[in-house]
N, C-alpha and C positions, 0 to 999 in steps of 0.2 A: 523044532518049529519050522526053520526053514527050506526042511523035504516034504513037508505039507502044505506048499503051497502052491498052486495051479494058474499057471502064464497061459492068457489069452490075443493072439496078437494080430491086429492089423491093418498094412500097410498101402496106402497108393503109392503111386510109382511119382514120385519128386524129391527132389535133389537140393543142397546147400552147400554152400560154398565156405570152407574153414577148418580149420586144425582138428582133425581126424583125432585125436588123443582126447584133445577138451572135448567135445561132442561125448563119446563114448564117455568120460568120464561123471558128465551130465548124466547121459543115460542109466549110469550104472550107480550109480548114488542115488536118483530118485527112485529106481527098483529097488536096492538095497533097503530105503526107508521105508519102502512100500510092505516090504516082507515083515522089517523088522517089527512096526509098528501095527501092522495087521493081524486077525485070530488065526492060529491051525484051521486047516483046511477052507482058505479065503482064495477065490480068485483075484489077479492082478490084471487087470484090461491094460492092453497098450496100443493107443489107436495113432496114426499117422495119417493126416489127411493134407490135402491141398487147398489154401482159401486165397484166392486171386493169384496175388503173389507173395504165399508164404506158406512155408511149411509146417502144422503144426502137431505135435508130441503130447497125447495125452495119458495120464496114467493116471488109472484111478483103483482104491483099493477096499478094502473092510475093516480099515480100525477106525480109530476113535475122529478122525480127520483133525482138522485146525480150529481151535476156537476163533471166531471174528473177530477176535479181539486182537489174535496173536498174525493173525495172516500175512502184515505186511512185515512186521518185525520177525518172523522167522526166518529172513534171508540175510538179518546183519549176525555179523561175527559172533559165538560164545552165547547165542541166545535160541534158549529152546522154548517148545510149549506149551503150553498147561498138560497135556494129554502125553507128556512123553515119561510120565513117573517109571524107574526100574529098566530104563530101556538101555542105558549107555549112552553112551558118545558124547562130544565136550561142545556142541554146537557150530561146526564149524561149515560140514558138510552142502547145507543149502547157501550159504553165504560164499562158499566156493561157486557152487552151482551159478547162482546169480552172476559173480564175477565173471565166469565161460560166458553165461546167452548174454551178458550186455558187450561184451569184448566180439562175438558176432553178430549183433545189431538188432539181437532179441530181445523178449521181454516171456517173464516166467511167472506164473498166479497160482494161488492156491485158492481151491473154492469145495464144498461139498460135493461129494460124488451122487449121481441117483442111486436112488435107496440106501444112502448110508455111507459113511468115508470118507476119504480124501481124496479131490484131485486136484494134480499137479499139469499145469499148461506151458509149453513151453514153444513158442510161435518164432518163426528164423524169416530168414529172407530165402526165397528160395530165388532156384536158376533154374534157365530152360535148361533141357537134356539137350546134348549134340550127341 
């Protein structure tokens, strides 16, 4: 399933200030879910843009996204979603997540993707370039 999936990416040019491991770690746990949870042969959009002063991270995908119900409670510990039946993992993943963007003075949403899916928001503080 997850050689059938097709990464679309992109980025403007802005910057954030913070531990280079958590960051990526962010990154790579919300693609992870993105795969896991999405159908063979689904696009993964991953946009980076700049809004005044901040940088925001968006990923959105083709599976079943987050029930309304569950959106805010997917980021505490050991708790997963209605939509993750057969999938794996012990819930801990976004509850890590959370803990990175709040520990760099972000904040992270989950909301419907258009047409279909999940996305995932994840807004930083950005810094000028030198």
């Amino acid at each position: 399933k997850r050689a059938q999936v097709t990464f679309s990416w992109t980025a403007d040019d802005v910057a954030v200030r913070g531990d280079a491991g958590g960051l990526r770690q962010v990154l790579l746990n919300l693609l992870d879910n993105a795969v896991k949870y999405g159908p063979p042969g689904q696009t993964v959009t991953v946009t980076v843009t700049r809004s005044t002063d901040s940088a925001v991270l968006t990923i959105d995908d083709a599976g079943p996204g987050v029930d309304r119900r569950d959106r805010e409670r997917v980021f505490a510990a050991f708790v997963r979603g209605n939509n993750t039946h057969g999938t794996g993992g012990a819930g801990i993943g976004l509850a890590v997540v959370r803990q990175i963007v709040d520990a760099h003075g972000g904040r992270i949403a989950v909301d419907d993707a258009p047409g279909g899916g999940g996305r995932f928001t994840v807004t930083l503080p950005a810094v000028a370039r030198s």
